[in-house]
N, C-alpha and C positions, 0 to 999 in steps of 0.2 A: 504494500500500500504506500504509495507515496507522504510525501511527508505536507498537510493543508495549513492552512491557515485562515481564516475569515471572522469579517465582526460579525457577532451574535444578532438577532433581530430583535429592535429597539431596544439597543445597548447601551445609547446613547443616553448622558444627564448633563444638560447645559446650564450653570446659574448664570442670572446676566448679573451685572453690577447696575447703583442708580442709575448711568447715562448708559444703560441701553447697553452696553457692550458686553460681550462674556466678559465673567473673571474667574470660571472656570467650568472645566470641561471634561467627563470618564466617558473613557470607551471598550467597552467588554470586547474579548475574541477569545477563541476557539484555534487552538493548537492539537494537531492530532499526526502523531510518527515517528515524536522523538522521545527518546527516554531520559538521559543526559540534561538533567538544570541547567547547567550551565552553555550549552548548545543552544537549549529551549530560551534560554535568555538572550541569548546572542540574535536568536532566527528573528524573535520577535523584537528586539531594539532595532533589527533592521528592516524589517516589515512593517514597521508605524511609523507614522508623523512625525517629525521632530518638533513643529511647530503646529498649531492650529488655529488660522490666524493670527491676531496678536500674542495669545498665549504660547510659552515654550513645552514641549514637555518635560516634565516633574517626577516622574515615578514610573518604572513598570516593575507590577507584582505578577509573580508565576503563583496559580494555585493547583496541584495535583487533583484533577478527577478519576485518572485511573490509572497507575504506573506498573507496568510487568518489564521489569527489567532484561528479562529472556525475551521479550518480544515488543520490539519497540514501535510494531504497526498500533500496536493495541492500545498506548499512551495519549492519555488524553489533558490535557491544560488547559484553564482558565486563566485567559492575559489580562488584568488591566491596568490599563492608561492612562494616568491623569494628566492635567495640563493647567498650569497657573499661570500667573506673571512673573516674568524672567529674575531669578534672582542669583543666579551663581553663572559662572562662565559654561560656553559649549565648545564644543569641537572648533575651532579655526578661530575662536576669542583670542585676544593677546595674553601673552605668559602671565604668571605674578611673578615678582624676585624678591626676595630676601637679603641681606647681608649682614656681617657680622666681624666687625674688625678688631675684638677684642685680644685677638692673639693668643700664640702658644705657649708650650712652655719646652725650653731646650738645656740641656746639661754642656756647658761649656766648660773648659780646662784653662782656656787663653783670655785675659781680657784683651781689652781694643787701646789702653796704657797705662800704665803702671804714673799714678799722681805721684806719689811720694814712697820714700825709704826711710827706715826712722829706726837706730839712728842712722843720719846722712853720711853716707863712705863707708860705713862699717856695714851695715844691714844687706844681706845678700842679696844679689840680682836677679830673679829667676828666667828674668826674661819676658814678664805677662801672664806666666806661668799662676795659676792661682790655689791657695791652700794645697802648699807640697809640704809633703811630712818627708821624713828620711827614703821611704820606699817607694813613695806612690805621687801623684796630683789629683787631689780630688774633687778640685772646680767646685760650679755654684749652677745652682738651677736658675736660670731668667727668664723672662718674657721675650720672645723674638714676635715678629711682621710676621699676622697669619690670616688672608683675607678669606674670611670663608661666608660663601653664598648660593643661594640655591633659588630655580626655578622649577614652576610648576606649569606643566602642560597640558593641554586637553585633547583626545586622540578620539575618532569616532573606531570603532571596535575592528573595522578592517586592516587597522595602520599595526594594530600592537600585534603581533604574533609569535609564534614561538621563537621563528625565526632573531623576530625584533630584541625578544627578551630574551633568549642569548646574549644577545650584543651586549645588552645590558649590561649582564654578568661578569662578560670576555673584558672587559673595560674597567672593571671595575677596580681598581686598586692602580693605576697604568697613569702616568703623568701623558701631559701634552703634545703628540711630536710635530704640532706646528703651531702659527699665531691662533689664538682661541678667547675670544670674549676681551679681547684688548690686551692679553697676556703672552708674553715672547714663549716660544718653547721650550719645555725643562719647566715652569712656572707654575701649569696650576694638575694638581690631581684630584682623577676625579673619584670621590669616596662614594659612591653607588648611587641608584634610583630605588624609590618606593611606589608604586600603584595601586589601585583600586577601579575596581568598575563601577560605577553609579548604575543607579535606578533606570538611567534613561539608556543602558547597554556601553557609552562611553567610557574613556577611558582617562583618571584624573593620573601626573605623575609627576613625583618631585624628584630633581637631579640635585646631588648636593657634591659640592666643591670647595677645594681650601687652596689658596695658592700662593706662593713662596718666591720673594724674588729672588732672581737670579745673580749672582755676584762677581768682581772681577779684582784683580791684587789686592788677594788678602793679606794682612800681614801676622803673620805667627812668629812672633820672637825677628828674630836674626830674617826669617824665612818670610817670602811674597810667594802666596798660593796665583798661580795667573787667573783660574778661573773655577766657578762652581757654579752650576745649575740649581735650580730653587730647591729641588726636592733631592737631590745628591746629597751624600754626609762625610760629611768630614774631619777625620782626626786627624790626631797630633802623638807624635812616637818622642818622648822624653827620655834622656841621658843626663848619666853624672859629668858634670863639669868640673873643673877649678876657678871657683872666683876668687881670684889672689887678692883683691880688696877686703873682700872680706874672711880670706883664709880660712877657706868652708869648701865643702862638693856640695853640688846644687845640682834640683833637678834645673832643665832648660830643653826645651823644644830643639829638637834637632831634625825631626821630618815631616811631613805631613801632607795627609793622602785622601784624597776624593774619592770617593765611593759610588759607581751605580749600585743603588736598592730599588730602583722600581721599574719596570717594561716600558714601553713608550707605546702608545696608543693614539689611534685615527680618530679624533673627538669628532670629526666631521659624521662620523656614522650613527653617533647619536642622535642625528636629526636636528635640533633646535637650532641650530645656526652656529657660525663660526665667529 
């Protein structure tokens, strides 16, 4: 048996508003082939109105009249549709965004200069080096530049597929490998999507992102790093020295080394724009 769809006869419940206009609108139908809810949701977000005149559609509820799971001729559903005045975004609306510039938090080794020695000539030099015990450096936790912001987009039920949410997935943890939302490449990673299907079969989905600039002559001690990508990490390899001023070994930065930690990823295939 093929799989039908039609509205019920005099299904229809229209209230008007004072001036005469709808302000709102149900429309009962008849689903009969599928077994699968979430199919049966699907079929019927795309076999009804998105709009009804001025009003948008609001809601579709699936009600089970007769579900045999081994035989999905035999499935029968009650669709309805209601329809109000517009009040959230649809399919092809403009995105929302977010942002959030509060920043991260980074465990650093080096500062950016050393103010003061105290006392002056005698007090050992480490170099930037900060909180070194005889063995070790064991740095300080700070605040570093961390732009994190997120859009939300609205997808009529044909655009998301498994296909699509893969990608999702494949991307997920993967910085930039080209320009992407005003951000140079190496800059911004993206930290996953969330989704949900509305009422009316659509698809609402939020992309969230944190992005990190990119940097060029750093200086560590003695040493100028030339370059580091926002999301690359970067240490510092410490050795004993002799500071004859201060007739002491000390630690001091003697190497230091940029790290790839994340894949690089084609932001372009997520869709929302570059």
């Amino acid at each position: 048996m093929p799989i039908t769809f039609y509205e019920k006869y005099n299904s229809r419940t229209i209230t008007a508003g004072k001036g005469g206009e709808a302000e709102s609108a149900e429309f009962v139908y008849t689903l009969r082939g599928v077994a699968d809810d979430t199919y049966a949701r699907v079929l019927a977000g795309n076999s009804t109105a998105v709009a009804y005149g001025i009003l948008v559609r609001r809601s579709l509820t699936l009600e089970p009249v007769h579900i045999d799971t081994t035989n999905a001729d035999a499935c029968i559903w009650d669709v309805t549709v209601q329809y109000g005045p517009k009040d959230e975004p649809e399919p092809g609306d403009p995105p929302s965004f977010s942002f959030d510039t509060t920043g991260g938090t980074q465990h650093i080794t080096q500062s950016k200069q050393t103010i003061s020695r105290t006392p002056n000539g005698t007090a050992p030099n480490f170099k930037g080096a900060i909180g070194v015990t005889r063995d070790s450096v064991e740095g300080v936790d700070i605040t570093v530049p961390v732009y994190a912001f997120s859009e939300t987009h609205y997808f009529p039920p044909a655009q998301v597929t498994a296909t699509y949410r893969g990608t999702l997935f494949n991307l997920t943890g993967k910085v930039n490998n080209g320009s992407f939302k005003g951000m140079a490449a190496g800059e911004c990673l993206f930290l996953g999507a969330s989704g949900s299907m509305r009422a009316g079969g659509d698809w609402e989905i939020t992309y969230k992102f944190a992005a990190s600039p990119n940097r060029t002559s750093i200086p560590i001690g003695d040493i100028t790093v030339p370059a580091k990508k926002g999301w690359e990490y970067l240490w510092v390899k410490y050795s004993e020295e002799e500071d004859e001023s201060a007739n002491a070994l000390v630690q001091r930065p003697v190497a230091a080394y940029v790290e790839k930690v994340y894949d690089d990823g084609n932001f372009g295939s997520l869709g929302i724009g570059t």
